[in-house]
Structures are given as C-alpha cells and as structure tokens.
C-alpha positions as CSV (number, residue, x, y, z in Angstrom):
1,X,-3.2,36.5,18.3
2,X,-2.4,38.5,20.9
3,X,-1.9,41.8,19.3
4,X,1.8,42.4,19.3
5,X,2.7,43.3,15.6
6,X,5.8,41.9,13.8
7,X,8.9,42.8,11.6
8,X,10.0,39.4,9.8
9,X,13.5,39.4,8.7
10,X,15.3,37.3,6.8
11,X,19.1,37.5,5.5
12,X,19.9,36.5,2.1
13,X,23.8,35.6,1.0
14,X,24.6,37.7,-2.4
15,X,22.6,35.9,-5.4
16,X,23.2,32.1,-5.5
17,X,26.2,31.8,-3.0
18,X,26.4,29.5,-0.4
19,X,25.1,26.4,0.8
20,X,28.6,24.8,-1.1
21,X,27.6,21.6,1.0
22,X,24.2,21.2,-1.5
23,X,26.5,21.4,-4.4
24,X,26.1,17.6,-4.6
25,X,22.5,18.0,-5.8
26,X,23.2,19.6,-8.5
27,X,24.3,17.8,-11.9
28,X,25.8,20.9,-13.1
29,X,27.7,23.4,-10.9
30,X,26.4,26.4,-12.9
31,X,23.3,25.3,-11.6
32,X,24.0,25.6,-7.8
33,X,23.0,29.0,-7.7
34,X,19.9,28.7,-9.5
35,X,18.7,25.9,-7.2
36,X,19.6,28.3,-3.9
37,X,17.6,31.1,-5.6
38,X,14.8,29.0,-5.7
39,X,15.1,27.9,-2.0
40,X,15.2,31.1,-0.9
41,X,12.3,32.8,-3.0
42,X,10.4,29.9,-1.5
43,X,10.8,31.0,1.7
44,X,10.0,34.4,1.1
45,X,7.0,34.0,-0.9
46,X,5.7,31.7,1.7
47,X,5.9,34.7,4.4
48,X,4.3,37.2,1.7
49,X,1.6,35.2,1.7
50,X,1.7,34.9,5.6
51,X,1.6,38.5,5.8
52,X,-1.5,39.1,3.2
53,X,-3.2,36.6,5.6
54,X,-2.3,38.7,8.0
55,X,-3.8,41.8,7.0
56,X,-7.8,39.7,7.8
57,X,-6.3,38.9,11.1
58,X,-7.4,41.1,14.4
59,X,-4.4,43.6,15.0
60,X,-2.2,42.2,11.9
61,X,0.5,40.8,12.8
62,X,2.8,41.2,10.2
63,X,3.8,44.4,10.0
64,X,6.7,44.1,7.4
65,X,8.7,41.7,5.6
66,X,12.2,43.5,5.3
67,X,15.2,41.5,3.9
68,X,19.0,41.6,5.0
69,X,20.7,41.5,1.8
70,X,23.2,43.4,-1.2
71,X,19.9,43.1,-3.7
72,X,17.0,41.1,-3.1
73,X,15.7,38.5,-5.3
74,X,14.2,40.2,-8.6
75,X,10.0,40.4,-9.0
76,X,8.8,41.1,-5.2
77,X,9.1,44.2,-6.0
78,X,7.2,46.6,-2.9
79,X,6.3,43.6,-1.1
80,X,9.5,43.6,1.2
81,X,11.5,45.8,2.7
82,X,15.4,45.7,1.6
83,X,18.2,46.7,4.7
84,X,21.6,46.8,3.5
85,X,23.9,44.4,4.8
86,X,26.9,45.8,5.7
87,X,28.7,42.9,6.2
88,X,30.4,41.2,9.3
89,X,28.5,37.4,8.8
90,X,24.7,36.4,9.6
91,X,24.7,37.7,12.9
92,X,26.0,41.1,12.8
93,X,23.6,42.0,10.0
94,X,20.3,40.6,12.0
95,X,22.1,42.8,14.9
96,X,22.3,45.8,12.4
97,X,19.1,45.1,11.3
98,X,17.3,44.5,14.6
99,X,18.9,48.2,15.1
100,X,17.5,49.4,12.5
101,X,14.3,48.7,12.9
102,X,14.1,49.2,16.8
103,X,14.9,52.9,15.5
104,X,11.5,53.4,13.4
105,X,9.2,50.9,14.6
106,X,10.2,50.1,18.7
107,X,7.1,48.6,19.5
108,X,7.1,46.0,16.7
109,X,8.4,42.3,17.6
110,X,11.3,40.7,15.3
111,X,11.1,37.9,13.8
112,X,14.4,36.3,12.6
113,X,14.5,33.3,9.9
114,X,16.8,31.2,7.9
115,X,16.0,31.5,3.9
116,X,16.7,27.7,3.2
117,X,13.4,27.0,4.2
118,X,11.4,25.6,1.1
119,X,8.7,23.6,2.7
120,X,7.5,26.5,4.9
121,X,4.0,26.9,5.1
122,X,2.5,30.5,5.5
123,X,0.6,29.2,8.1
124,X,3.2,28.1,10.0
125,X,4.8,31.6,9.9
126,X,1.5,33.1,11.5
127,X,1.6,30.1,14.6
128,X,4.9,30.6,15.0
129,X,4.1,34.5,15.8
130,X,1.2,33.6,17.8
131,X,3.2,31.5,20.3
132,X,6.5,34.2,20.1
133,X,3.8,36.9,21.7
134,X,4.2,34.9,24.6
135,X,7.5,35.1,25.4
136,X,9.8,38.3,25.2
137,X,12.5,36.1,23.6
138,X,11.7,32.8,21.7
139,X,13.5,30.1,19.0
140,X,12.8,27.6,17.0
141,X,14.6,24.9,16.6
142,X,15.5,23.1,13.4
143,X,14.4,19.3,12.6
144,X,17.9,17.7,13.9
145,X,17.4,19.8,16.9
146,X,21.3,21.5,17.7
147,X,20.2,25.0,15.0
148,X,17.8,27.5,14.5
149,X,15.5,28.4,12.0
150,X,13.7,30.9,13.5
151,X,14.5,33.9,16.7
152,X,12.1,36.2,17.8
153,X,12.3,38.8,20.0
154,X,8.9,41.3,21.1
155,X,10.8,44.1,21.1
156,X,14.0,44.9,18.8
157,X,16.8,45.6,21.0
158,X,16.2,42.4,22.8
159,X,17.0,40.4,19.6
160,X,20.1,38.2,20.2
161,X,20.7,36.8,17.1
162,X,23.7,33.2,17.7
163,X,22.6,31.6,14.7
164,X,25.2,28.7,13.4
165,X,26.2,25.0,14.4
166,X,24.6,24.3,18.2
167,X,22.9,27.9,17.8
168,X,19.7,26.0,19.5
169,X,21.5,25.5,22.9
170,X,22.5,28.8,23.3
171,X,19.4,30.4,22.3
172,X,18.0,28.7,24.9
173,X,20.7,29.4,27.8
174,X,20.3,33.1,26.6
175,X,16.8,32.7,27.6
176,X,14.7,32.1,24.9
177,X,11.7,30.1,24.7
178,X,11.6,27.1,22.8
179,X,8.7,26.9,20.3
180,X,6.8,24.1,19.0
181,X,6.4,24.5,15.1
182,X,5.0,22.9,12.2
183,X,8.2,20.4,10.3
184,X,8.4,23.2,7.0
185,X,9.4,25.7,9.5
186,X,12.5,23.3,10.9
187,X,13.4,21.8,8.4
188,X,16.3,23.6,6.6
189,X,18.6,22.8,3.9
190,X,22.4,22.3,4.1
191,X,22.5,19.2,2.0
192,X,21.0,16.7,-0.1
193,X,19.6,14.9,2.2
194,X,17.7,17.6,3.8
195,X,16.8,18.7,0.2
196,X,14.8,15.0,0.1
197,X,13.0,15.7,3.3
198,X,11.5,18.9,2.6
199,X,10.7,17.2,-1.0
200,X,8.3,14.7,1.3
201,X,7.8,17.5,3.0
202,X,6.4,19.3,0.1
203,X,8.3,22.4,-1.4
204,X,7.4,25.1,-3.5
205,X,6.8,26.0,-6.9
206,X,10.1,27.2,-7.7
207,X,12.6,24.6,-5.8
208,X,9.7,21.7,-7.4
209,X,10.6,23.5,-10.5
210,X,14.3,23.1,-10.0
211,X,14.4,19.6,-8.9
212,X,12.1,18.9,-11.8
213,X,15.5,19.2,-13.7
214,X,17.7,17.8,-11.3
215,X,18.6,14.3,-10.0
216,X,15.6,12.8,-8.5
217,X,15.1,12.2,-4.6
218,X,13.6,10.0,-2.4
C-alpha cells in the first residue's frame, strides 16, 4: 500500500428496485426484490470485511465505507456511513457524494462501486486500492469489458463518475487508468446469465441463500 487512505462509496437503488432485466430469475415476482437485497448486502459485506482487514494494514486504507442511498440495508448498523441521495440518477448522487466528502475528508481517495457485485472478494477490494494509489484517476472494467464496476479517484473533486452502457470507454478517454482486478470485482449482474457466472464464480451467503430457493443455474 502506498499510504493514500480511502472513502468507498457505493449507491444503492431504494430497497429491492431495479435490475427489472434479472426478473427472469426469479420464480416469483415478489421475490425480485428479495434476491437484489441479497446482491447488494453481498457486496457490502464483502467491503466491511475489506475494511476490518484494513485496519492491520500499514496506513489503513479504508477509511470509510459510506453508502449513497434513501435507507440503507437494515443490520450494518455503525459500520457504514449513510449520504442521502438526493436524486438525479447514479451519477449525480456519486457527484453529490464525492462533494460531500471532499468537504470533510479532502485528502481521502474515492472509491466508487456498483452494488450488484455478489462474488466480490474483500481482497479484491484492498488490490484494487493498492493499484488506484497509483493513478489520480483509475476504472475498472466489468467482465464483458464496455461498463464499470469500479471508479476511483485520489482525491474527491477529481471523481468523474459516467457510469452506464459503454461507461468503460469513456472512463478511459476521461483519463482514467485501467485496472487489472480479480473476476468478483467485474463481474456484475444485469441478468441471469451473469447471475450463473458469479454462481461459478462463488457468491455470498445471502444471494447462495437466495438461489437456494430459486431456479437452479449452471
């Protein structure tokens, strides 16, 4: 590690919304939501634990984990950081929170990430950090190669956030470096399909516990 601290950020969608093209692995629509939920604790729980990992590592590097949302998820109760999201889409509340931040803490790095992440390991979240110190500005690209999982930026106001369909191409004309990073922390989940992957992949407890009840994949 290189010393530079980190804020990780991640925006959530109001409880269960979303993600309508995943609807498909579902057998029941009522349980659409649930599955999302579970996605998305996955995520987070796999960056809490990045960050207790942290806290043995020279300089720490995770400073906070704060999350864009209305309410976060119940049960991680002091362990993030909640920023109201004010509305406006995806990027405008990174923007807002990047602002936010860069008003308390303008010396800490951003980190950026998608929540549909459920194979994420925590210690991809930590080499992910360690190559973003590097580079002011740096992305991650997701497993088909056009989107972005993850955006960092070393210092706040430099965050650019153009997450969405070929977000990868112009995070990278805007600058950023392109990161290598382990396949939990590109693959994301839109559909089915990429449901399967990160199921060979190897997902956490709660989306396992989900598609413990739902159709099986392969």
């Amino acid at each position: 590690m290189t010393g530079v601290q980190w804020r990780v950020v991640i925006p959530l969608r109001a409880a269960g919304t979303g993600k309508t093209r995943l609807q498909g692995a579902t057998r029941e629509p009522a349980a659409h939501g649930q599955l999302v939920l579970a996605i998305q604790r996955d995520a987070i729980e796999a960056v809490l634990v990045a960050a207790r990992r942290s806290n043995t590592l020279p300089g720490s590097p995770i400073a906070g984990v704060h999350l864009v949302t209305e309410r976060a998820p119940d049960g991680l109760g002091q362990a993030v950081h909640v920023i109201a999201d004010n509305g406006g889409g995806l990027n405008a509340a990174l923007r807002q929170a990047a602002g936010e931040l860069a008003e308390r803490w303008p010396s800490d790095g951003v980190l950026a990430m998608v929540a549909d992440l459920p194979a994420l390991r925590p210690q991809e979240i930590l080499d992910v950090l360690d190559r973003a110190s590097n580079s002011p500005t740096a992305y991650v690209a997701d497993a088909q190669g056009s989107g972005t999982t993850m955006l960092a930026a070393r210092r706040p106001r430099d965050l650019d956030p153009q997450f969405g369909a070929g977000s990868a191409g112009r995070h990278e004309a805007s600058g950023c470096l392109a990161l290598a990073a382990g396949p939990g922390a590109r693959q994301d989940v839109d559909t089915a399909l990429d449901l399967a992957r990160c199921l060979r992949l190897g997902v956490g407890a709660n989306t396992a516990a989900m598609l413990s009840e739902l159709q099986p994949f392969g």
